[in-house]
DSSP file (Angstrom, degrees, kcal/mol; ACC not computed):
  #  RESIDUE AA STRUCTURE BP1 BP2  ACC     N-H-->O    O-->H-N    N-H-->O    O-->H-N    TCO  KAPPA ALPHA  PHI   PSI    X-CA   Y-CA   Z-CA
    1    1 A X              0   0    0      0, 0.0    68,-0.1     0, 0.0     2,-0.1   0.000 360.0 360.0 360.0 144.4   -1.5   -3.9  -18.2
    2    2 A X        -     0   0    0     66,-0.1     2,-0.4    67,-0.1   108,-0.4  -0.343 360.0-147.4 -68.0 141.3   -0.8   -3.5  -14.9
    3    3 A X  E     -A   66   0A   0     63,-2.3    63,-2.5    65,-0.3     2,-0.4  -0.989  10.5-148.9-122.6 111.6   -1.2    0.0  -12.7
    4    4 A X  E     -A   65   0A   0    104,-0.4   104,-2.5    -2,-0.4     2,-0.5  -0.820  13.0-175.0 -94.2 141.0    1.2    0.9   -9.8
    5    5 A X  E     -AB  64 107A   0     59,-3.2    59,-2.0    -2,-0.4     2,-0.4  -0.966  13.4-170.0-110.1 123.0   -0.1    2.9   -6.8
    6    6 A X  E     -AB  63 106A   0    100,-0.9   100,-2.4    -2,-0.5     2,-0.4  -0.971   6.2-170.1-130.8 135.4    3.4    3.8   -4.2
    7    7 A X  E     -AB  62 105A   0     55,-1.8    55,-2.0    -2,-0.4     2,-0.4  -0.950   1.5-166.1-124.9 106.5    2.2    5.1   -1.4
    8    8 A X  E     +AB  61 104A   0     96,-2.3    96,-0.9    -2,-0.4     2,-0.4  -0.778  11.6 159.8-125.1 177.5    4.7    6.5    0.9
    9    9 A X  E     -A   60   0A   0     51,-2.8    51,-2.8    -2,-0.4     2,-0.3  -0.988  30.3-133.4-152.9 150.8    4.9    7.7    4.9
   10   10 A X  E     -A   59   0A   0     -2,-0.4    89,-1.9    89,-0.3     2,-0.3  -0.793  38.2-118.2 -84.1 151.1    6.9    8.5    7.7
   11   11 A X  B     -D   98   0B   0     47,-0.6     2,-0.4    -2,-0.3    87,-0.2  -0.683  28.3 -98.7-112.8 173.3    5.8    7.2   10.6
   12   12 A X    >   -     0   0    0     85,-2.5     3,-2.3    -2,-0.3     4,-0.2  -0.391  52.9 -86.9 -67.0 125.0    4.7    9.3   13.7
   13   13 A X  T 3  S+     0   0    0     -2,-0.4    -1,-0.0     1,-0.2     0, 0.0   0.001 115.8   1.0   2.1 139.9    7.5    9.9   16.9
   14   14 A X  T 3  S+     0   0    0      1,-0.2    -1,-0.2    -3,-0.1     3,-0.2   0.392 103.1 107.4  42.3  18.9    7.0    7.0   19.0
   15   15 A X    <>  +     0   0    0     -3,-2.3     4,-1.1     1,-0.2     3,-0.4   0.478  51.1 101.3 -98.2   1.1    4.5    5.6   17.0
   16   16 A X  H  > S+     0   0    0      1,-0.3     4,-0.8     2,-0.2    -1,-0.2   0.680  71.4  50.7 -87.4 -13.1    7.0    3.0   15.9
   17   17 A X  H  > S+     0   0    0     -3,-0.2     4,-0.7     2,-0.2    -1,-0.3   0.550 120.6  39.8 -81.5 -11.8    6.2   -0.3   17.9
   18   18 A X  H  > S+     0   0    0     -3,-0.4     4,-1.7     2,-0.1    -2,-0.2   0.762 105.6  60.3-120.0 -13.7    2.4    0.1   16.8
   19   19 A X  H  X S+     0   0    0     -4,-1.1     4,-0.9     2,-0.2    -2,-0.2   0.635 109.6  47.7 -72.1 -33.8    3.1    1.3   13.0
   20   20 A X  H  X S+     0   0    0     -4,-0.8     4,-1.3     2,-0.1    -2,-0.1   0.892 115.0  47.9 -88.4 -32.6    5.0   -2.5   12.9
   21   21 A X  H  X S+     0   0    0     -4,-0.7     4,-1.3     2,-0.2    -2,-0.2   0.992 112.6  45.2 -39.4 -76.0    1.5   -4.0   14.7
   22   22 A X  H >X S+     0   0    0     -4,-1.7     3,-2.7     1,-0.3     4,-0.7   0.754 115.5  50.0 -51.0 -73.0   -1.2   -2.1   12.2
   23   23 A X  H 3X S+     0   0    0     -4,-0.9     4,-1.9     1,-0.4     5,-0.3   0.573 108.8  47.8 -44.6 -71.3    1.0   -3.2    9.0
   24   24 A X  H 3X S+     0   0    0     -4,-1.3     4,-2.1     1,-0.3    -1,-0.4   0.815 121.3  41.4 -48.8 -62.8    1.3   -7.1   10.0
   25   25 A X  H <X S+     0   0    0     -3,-2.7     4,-2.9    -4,-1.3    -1,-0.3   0.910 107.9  60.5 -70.1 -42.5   -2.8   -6.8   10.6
   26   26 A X  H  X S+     0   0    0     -4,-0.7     4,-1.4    66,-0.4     5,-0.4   0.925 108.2  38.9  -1.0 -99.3   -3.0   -4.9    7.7
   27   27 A X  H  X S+     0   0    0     -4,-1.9     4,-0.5     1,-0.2    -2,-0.2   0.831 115.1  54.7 -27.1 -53.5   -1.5   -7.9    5.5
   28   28 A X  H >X S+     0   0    0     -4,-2.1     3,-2.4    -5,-0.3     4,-2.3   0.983 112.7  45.2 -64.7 -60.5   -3.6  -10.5    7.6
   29   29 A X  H >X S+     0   0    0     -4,-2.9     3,-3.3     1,-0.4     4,-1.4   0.883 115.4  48.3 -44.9 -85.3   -7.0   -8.3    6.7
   30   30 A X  H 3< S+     0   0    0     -4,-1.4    -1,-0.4     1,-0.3    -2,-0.2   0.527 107.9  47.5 -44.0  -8.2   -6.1   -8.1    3.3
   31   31 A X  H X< S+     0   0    0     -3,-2.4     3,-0.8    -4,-0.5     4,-0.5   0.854 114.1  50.5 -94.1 -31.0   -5.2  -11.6    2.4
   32   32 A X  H << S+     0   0    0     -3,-3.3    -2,-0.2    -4,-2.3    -3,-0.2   0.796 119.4  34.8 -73.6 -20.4   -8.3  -12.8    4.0
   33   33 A X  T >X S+     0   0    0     -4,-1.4     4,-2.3    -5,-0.2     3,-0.9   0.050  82.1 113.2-109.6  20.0  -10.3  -10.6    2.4
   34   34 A X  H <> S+     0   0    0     -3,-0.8     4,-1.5    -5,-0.4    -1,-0.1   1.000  79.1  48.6 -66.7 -68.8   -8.5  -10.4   -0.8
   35   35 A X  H 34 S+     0   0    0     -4,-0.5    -1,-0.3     1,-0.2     4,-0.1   0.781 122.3  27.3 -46.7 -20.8  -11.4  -12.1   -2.8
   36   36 A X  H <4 S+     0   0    0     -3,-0.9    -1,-0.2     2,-0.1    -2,-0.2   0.771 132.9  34.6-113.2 -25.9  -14.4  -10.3   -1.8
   37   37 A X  H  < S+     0   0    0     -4,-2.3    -3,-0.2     1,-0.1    -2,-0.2   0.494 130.1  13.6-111.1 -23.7  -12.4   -6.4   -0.8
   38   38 A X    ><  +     0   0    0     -4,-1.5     3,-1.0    -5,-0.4    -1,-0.1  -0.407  69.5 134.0 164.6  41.8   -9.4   -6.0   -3.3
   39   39 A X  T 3  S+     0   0    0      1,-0.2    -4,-0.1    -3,-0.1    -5,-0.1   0.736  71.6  68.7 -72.1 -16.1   -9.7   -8.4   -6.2
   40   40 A X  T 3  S+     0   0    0     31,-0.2    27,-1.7    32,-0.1    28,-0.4   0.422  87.8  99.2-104.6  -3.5   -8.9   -5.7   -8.6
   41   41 A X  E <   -C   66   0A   0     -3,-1.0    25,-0.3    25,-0.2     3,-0.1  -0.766  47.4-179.3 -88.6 163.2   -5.4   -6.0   -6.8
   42   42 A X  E    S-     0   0A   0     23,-2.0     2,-0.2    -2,-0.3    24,-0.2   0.814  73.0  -9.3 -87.6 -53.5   -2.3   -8.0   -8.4
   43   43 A X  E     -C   65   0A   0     22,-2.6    22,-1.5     2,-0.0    -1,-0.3  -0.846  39.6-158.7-147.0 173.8   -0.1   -7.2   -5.3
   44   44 A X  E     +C   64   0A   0     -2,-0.2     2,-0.6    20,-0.2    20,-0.2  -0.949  28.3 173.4-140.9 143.1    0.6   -5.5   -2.3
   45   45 A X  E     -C   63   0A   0     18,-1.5    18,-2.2    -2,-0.2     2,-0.4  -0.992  17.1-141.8-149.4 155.3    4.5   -5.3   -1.4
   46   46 A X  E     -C   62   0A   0     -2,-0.6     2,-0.3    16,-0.2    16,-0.2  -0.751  14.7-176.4-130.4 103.5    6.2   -3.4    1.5
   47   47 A X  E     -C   61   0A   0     14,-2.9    14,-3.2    -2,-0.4     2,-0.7  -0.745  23.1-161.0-126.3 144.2    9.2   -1.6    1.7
   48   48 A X  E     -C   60   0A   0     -2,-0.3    12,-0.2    12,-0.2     9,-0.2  -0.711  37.9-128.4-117.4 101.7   11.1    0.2    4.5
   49   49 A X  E     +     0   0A   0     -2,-0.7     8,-3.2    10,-0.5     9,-0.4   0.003  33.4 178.3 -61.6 141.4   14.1    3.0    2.3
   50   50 A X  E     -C   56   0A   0      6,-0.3     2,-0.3     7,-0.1     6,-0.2  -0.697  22.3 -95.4 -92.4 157.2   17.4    2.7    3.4
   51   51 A X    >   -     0   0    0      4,-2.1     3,-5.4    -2,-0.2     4,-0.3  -0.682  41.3 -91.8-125.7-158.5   20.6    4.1    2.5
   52   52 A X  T 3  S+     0   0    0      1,-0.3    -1,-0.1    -2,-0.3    -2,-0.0   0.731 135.4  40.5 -44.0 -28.6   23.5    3.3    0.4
   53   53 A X  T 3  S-     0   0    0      2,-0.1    -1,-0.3     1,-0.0     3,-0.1   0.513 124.1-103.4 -87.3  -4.1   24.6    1.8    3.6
   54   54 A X    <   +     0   0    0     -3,-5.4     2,-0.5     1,-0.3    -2,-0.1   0.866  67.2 153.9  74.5  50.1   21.5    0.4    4.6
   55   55 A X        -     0   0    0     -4,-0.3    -4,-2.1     1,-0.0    -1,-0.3  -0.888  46.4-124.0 -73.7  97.4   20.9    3.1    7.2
   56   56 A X  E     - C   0  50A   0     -2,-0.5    -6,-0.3    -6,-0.2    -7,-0.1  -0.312  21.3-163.1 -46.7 143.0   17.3    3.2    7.6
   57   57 A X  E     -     0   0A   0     -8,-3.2    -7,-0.1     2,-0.2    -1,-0.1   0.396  36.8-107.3-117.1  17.7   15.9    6.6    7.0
   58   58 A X  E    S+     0   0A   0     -9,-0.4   -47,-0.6     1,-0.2    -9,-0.1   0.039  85.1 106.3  96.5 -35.6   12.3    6.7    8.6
   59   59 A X  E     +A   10   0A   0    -10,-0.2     2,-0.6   -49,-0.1   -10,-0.5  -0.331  43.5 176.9 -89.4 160.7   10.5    6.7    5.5
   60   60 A X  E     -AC   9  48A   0    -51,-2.8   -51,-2.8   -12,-0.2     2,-0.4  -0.995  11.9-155.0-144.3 154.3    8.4    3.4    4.0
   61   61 A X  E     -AC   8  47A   0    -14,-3.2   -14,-2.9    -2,-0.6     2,-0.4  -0.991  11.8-135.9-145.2 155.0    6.4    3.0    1.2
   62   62 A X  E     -AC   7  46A   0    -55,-2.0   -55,-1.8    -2,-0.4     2,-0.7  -0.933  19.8-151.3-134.2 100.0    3.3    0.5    0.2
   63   63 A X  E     -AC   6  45A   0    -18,-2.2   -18,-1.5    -2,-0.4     2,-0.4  -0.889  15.6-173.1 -90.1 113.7    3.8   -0.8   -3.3
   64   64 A X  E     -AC   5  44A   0    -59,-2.0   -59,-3.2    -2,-0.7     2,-0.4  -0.894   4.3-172.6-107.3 123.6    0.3   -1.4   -4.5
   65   65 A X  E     -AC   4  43A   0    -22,-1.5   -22,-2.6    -2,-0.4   -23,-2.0  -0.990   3.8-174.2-127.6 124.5    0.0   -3.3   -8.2
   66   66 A X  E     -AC   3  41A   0    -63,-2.5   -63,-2.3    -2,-0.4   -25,-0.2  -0.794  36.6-116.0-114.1 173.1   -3.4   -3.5   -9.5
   67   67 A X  S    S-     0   0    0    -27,-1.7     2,-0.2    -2,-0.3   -26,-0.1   0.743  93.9 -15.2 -71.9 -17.7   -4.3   -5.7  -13.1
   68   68 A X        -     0   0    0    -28,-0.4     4,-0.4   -65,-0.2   -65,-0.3  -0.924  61.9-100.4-151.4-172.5   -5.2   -2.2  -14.4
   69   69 A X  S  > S+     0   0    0     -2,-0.2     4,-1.3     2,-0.2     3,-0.4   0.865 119.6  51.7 -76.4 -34.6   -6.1    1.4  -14.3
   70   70 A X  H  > S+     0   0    0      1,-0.2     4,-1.2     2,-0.2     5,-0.1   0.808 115.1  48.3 -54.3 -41.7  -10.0    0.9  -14.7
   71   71 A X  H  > S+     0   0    0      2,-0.2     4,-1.0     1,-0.2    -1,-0.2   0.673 106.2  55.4 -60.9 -27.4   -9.4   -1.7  -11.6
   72   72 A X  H  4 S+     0   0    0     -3,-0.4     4,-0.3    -4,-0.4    -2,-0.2   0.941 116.2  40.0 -48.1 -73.5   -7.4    0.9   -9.7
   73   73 A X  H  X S+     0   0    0     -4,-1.3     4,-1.0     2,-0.2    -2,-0.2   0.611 106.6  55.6 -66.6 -17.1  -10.4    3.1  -10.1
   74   74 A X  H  X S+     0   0    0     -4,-1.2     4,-2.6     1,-0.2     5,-0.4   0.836 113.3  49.1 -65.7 -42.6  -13.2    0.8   -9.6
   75   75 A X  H  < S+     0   0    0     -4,-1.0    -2,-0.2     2,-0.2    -1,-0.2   0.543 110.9  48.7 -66.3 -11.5  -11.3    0.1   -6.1
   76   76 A X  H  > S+     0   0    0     -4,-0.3     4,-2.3     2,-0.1    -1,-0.1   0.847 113.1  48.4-101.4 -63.1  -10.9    3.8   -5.2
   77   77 A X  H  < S+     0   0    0     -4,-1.0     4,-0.3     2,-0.3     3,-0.2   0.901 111.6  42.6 -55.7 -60.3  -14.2    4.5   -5.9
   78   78 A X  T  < S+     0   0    0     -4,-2.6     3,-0.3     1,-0.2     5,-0.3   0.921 113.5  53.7 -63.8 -34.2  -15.9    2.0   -4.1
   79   79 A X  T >4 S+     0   0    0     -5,-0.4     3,-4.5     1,-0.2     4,-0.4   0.907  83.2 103.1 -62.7 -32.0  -13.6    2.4   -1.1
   80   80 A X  T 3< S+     0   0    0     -4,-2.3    -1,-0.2     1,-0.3    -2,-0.1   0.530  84.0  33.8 -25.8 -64.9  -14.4    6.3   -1.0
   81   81 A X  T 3  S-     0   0    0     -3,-0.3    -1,-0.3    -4,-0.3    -2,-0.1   0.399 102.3-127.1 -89.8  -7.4  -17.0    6.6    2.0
   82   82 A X    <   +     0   0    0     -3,-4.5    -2,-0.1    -4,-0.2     8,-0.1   0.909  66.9 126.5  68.1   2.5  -15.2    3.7    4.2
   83   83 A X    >   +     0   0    0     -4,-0.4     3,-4.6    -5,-0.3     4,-0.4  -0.224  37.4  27.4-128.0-134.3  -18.3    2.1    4.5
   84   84 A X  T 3  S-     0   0    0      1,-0.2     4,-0.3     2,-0.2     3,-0.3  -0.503 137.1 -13.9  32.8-107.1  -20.3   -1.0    4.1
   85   85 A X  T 3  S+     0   0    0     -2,-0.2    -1,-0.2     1,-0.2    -2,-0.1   0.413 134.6  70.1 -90.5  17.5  -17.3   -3.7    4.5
   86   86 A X  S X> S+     0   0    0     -3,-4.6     3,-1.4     2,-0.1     4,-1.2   0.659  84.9  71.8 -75.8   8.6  -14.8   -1.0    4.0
   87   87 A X  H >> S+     0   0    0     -4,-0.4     3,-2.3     1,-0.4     2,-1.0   0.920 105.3  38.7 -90.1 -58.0  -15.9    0.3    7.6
   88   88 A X  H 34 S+     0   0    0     -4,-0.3    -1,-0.4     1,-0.2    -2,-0.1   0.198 105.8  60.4-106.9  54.7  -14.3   -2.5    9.1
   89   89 A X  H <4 S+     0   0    0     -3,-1.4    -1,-0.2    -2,-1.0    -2,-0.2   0.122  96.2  71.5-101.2  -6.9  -11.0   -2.7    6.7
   90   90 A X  H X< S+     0   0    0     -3,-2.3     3,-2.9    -4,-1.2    -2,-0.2   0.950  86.6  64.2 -77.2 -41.3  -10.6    1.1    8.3
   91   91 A X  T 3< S+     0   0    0     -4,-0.5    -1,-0.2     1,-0.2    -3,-0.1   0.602 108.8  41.0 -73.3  -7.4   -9.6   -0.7   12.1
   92   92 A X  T 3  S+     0   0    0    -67,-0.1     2,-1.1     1,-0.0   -66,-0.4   0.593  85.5 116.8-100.3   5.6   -6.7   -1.9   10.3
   93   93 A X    X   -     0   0    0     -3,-2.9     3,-1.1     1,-0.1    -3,-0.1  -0.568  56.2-152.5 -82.5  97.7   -6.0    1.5    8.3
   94   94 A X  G >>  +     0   0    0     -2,-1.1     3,-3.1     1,-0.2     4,-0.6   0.647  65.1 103.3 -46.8 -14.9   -2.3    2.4    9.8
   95   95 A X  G >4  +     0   0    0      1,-0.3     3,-0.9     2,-0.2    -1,-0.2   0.789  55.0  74.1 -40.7 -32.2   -2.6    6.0    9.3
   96   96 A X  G <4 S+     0   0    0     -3,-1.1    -1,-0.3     1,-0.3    -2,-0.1   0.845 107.0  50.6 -52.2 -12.9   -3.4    7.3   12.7
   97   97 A X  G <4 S+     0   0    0     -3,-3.1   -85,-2.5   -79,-0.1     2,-0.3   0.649  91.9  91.6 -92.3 -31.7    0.9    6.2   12.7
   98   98 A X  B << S-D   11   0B   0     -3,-0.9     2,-1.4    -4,-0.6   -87,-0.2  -0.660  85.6-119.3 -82.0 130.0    1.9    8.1    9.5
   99   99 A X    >>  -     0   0    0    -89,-1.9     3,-1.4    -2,-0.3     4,-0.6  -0.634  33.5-149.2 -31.6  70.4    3.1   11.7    9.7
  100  100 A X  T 34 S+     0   0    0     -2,-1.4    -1,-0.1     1,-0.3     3,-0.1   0.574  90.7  52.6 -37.3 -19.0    0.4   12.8    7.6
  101  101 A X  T 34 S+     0   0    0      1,-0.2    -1,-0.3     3,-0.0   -92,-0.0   0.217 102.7  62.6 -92.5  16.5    2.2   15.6    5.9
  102  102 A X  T <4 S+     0   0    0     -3,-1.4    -1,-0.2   -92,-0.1    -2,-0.2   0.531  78.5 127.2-155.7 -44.2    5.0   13.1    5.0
  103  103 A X     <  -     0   0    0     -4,-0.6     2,-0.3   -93,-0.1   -94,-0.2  -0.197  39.7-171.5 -42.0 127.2    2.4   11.1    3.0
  104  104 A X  E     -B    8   0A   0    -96,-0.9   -96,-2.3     2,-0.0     2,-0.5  -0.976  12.2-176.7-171.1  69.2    3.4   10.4   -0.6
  105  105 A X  E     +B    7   0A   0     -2,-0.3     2,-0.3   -98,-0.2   -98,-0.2  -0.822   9.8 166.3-104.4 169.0    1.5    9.1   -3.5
  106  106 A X  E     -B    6   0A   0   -100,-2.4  -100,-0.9    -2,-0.5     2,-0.3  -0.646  18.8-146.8-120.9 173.9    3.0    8.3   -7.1
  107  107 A X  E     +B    5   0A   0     -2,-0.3  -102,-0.2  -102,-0.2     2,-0.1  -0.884  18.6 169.1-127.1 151.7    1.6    6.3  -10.1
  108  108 A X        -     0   0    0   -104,-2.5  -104,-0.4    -2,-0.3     2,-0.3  -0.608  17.4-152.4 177.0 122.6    3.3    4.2  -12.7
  109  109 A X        -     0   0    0      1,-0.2  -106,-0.1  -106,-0.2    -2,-0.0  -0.754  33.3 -99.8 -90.8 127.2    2.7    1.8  -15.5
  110  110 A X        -     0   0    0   -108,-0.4    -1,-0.2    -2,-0.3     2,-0.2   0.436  33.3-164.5 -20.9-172.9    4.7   -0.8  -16.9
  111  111 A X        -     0   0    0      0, 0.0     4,-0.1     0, 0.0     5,-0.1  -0.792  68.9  -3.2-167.2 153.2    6.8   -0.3  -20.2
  112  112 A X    >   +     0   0    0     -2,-0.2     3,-1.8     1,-0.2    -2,-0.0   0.533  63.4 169.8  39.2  38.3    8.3   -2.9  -22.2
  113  113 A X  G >  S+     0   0    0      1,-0.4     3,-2.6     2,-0.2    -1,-0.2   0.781  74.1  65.6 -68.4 -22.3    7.4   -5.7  -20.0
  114  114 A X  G 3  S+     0   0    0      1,-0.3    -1,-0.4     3,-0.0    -2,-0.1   0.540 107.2  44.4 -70.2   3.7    8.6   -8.3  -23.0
  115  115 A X  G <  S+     0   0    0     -3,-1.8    -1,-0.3    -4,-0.1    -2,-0.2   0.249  86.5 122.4-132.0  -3.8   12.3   -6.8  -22.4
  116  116 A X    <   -     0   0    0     -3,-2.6     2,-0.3    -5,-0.1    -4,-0.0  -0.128  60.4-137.1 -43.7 150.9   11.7   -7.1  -18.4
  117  117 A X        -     0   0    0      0, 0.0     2,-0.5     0, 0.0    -2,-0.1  -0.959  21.2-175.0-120.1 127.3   14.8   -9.5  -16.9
  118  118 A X              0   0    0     -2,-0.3    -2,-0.0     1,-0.0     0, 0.0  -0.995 360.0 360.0  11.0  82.2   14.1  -12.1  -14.4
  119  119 A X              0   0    0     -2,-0.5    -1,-0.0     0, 0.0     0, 0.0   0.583 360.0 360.0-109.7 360.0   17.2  -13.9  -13.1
């Protein structure tokens, strides 16, 4: 079953022309490296909240879907220290752009995927 990580941020004053940079290298890192760095994810998906009127409102959040929770944690865990090849998946790590205090995680596992709709 599947494990969701959402991870959300504001990003810093004026940080915003270089918060749109990291992400886009971000994605590039991570796809290339998807097999050997982050196999134990399913997805990565990226979203920036609006409102009802489709007002952006500063905030974004980093939907992360891994194939499980044990994979979730295998990934956490090995990532911990940033180092071996995490040290250089850290020059692509947007934070130095996020509001830190603004920072946001959740968790959440399907339910009832056989009643899930598709159209």
């Amino acid at each position: 079953m599947s494990f969701i990580e959402v991870e959300s941020w504001e990003v810093k004053p004026g940080h915003g022309n270089d918060h749109d940079e990291i992400i886009k290298q971000w994605f590039l890192f991570v796809e290339k490296h998807h097999d050997t760095l982050f196999s134990e994810w399913k997805s990565a998906k990226y979203f920036r909240q609006v409102d009802s009127q489709g007002v952006p409102t500063g905030r974004y959040i980093m939907n992360f879907e891994f194939h499980s929770i044990q994979g979730h944690d295998a990934y956490k865990e090995r990532r911990k220290n940033w180092d071996g090849p995490y040290e250089t998946y850290k020059s692509v790590d947007p934070y130095e752009h996020f509001i830190v205090e603004s920072v946001e995680l959740e968790y959440w596992e399907p339910q009832e995927q056989n009643l899930w709709l598709d159209f």
